[in-house]
N, C-alpha and C positions, 0 to 999 in steps of 0.2 A: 790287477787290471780292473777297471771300471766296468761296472753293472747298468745297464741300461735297460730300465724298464719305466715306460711314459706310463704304467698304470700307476706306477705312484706317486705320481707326480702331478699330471694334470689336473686332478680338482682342488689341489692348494691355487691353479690358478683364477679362479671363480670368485674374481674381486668383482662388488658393484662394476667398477668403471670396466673391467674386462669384458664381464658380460652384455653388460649396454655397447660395448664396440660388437659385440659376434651379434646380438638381435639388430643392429643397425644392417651388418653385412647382410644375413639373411632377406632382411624385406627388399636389400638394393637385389638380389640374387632372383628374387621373385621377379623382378619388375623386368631384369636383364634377360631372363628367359621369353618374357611378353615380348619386348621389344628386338630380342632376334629373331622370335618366330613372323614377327610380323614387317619386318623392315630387314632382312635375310641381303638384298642384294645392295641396298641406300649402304649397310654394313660394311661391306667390300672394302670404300675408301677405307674406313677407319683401318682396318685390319693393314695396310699395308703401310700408314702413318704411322701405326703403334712397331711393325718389322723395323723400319728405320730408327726409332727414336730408341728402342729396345736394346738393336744390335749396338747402337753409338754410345748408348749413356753406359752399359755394363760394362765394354771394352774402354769408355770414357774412365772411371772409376779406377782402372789399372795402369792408367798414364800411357792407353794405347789411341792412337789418335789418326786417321785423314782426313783431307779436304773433304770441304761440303759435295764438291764434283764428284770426287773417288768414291764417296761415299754411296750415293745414291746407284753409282755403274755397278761396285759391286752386287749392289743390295738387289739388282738387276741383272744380274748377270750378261752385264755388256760389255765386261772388261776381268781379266785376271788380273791378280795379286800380283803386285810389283814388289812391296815392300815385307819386312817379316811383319810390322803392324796388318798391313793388308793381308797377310794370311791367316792372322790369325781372326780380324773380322772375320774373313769369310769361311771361317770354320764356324766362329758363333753362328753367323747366317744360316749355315747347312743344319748345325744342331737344331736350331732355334724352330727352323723349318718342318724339321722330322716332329719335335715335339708338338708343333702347332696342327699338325695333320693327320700323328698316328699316335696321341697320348693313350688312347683308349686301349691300344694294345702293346705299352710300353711300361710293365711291371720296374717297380724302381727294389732292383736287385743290385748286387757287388756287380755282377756279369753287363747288366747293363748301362750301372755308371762306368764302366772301365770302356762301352762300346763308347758312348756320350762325349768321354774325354781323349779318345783316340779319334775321334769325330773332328774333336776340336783343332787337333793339331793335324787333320791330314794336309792341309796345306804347305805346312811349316816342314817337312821334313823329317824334325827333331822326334829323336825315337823315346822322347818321354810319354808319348800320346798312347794313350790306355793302357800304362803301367801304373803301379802305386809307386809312391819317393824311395829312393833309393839307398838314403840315409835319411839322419833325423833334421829336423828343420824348425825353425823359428819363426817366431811371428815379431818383428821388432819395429821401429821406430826413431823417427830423429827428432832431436828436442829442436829449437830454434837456435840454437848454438850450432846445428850438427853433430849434438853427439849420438851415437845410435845406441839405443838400451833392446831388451830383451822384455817384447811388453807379453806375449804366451809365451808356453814350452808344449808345441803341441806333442799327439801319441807317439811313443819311440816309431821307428820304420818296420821294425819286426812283426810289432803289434798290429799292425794300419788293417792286414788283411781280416784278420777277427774282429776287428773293430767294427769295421765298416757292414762287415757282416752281421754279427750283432745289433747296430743303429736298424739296418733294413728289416731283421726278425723282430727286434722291438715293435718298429712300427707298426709293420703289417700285424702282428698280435694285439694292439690294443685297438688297431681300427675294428677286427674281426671282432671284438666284441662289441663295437656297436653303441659303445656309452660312451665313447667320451666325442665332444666336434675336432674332427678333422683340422678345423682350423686353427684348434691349441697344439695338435699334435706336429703339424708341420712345421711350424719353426723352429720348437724342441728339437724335431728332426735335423734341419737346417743347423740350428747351433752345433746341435754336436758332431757335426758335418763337419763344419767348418773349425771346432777347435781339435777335432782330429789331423785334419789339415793332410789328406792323405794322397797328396801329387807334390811334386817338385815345385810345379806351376801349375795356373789357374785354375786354383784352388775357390779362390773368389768369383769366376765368372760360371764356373758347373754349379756351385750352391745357387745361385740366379736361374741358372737352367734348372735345378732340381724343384725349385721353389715355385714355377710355373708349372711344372710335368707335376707337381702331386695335387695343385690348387687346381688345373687341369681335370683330373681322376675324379677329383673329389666333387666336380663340377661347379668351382670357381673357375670360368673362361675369361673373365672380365680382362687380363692381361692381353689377350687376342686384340683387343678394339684400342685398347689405352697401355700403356708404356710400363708396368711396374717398375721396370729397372730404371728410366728415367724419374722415377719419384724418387728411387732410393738414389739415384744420382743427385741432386735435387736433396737432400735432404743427408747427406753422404757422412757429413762430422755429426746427428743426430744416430744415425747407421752405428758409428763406431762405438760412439758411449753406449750405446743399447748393447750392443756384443762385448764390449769390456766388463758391462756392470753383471752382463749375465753368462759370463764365461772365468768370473773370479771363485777360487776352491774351487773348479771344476773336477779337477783331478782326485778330491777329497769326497767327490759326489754329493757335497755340498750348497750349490750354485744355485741361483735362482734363478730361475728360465723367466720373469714376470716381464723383467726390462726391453728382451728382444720378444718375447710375445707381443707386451701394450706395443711396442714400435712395428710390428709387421701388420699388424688386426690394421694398425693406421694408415700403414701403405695402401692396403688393400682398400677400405673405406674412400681413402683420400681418392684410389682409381675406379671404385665403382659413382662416386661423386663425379667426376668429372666425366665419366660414362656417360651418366644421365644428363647432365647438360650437354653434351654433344651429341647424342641424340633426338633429343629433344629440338633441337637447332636446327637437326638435319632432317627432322619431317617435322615442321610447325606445317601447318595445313593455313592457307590460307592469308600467306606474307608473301610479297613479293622480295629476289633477293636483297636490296637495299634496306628493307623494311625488318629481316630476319639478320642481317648486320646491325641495323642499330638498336634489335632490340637485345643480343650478347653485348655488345656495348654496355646499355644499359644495364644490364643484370650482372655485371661486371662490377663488384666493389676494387676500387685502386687502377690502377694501370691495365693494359691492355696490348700488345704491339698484333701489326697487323699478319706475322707468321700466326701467332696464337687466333686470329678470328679467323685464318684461312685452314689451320689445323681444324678447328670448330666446324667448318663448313667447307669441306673436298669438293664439294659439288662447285662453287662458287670459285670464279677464274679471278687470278690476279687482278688485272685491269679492273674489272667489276668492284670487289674490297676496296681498291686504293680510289677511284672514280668516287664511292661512295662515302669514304675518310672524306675526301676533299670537300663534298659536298656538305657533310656534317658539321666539319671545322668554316665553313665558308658560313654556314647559317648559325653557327654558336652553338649547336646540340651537344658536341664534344669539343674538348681540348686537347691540344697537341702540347705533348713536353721530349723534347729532345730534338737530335736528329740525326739524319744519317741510319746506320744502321740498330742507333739506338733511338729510335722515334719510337713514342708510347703515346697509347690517347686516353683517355679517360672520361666518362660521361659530365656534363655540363649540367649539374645538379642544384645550382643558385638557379638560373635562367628563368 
């Protein structure tokens, strides 16, 4: 059976480029804490843009899917679950909830992934929710032909419960001593989460919940305001190679965690970046809102559509963003490429 100790492992990951992604996270972590102390309620929207885009792109990623409509009723509790996709959103929902509101006293034990994943499926029914698999299970694949290979062999089903056990003792031991960043250690964790692969089903959507509950602890909140799982949705064939490259010899305790590390550190980056410009947006002191529209426009390299400027600025009503498009495109400041529900603009940077 596999040996899992992140003490020895972590500082093989301490490449230049690794360490310049965790001092980048750091100083955005600094700056994240200024601007929720001091902008706490402006915050709000974000938090309830990032619930949505959260719960859609995780369950998106598993080929679970509703309407834009359905989507938001549940996400609001105006409407039950009709469909098995709608239940099992609104289990993400509920999880996703608890974790956003009581991580601080949500120790990530066997006991309480098993609560987490029976969480998931209280909608659904199905009495796999907060069991471990019940037999062994595969991780596979279809080529473009359709043929299906076997691209993991995760932990037999015997093993799963010592496994999972172990992963959780590892961690918490190397955090309690206090040397190594949190932030090498959680994806490690993560991996080997997930090539253990210890539920029947969503297997892929509780590694996403776990990955926010420990980044959470650790005091990365950044996921609260901005979407991580829609980055990794978003970035999803980038997702996979990073888990293949760092889940090969696994089994032989071989594996290098470097490939799903650099690709998590980037998630994270990529969502405390886009943090800081939206809030930035959403208290510039002294723009009127047309004025605070065109200047995300402008600070916009490429494209733009106007969900993304009204994601950027909650505070600012429909009508207002599109009144102000119009006005822009009418005087040449930006240009209009598309239409319909594909309209994108782009600042007018010859002019």
């Amino acid at each position: 059976m596999r040996i899992y100790d992140y003490n020895k492992k972590w500082k093989e990951l301490l490449t230049p480029e690794i360490v310049t992604m965790l001092l980048q996270i750091h100083e955005f972590k600094g700056e994240q804490n200024l601007f929720i102390e001091a902008q706490s309620d402006t915050l709000i929207q974000l938090i309830e843009i990032a619930k949505i885009q959260s719960t859609e792109a995780s369950n998106k990623i598993e080929g679970i899917y509703t309407s834009d409509e359905r989507l938001k009723k549940l996400l609001t509790n105006k409407t039950t679950p009709r469909t098995r996709n709608e239940q099992e959103i609104a289990g993400y929902r509920d999880v996703l909830s608890t974790i956003h509101e009581s991580h601080e006293f949500i120790p990530v034990r066997p006991s309480i992934i098993l609560q987490l994943h029976r969480d998931l499926y209280k909608f659904s029914g199905k009495s796999i929710g907060g069991t471990y698999k019940s037999q062994d299970n595969v991780i596979a694949e279809e080529d473009n032909d359709g043929n299906r290979f076997i691209r993991f062999q995760p932990t037999p089903a015997w093993e799963t419960p010592l496994a999972i056990e172990s992963i959780c003792d590892a961690f918490d031991d190397t955090l309690a001593r206090g040397e190594a960043d949190p932030l090498l250690i959680i994806p490690m964790f993560v991996l080997d989460f997930l090539c253990i692969h210890p539920f029947n089903d969503g297997n892929g959507r509780m590694s996403r919940l776990l990955t926010l509950l420990l980044l959470y602890r650790a005091g990365y909140i950044v996921g609260k305001y901005i979407s991580i799982e829609k980055v990794i949705e978003e970035s999803k064939d980038t997702y996979y190679e990073a888990l293949q490259s760092s889940s090969q010899h696994w089994h032989e305790e071989e594996n290098d965690y470097a490939h799903f590390v650099r690709y998590m550190l980037g998630v994270i980056l990529s969502a405390y970046r886009d943090f800081s410009s939206r809030v930035k947006a959403l208290t510039t002191s002294g723009l009127s809102k047309p004025e605070r529209i065109q200047e995300i426009i402008k600070d916009t390299l490429g494209k733009i559509t106007k969900t993304e400027i009204m994601q950027k600025c909650p505070d600012i009503s429909q009508v207002t963003v599109q009144r102000t498009l119009n006005d822009l495109v009418k005087n040449g400041d930006i240009i209009k490429i598309g239409g319909g529900r594909y309209t994108s603009y782009i600042w007018n940077r010859e002019k």
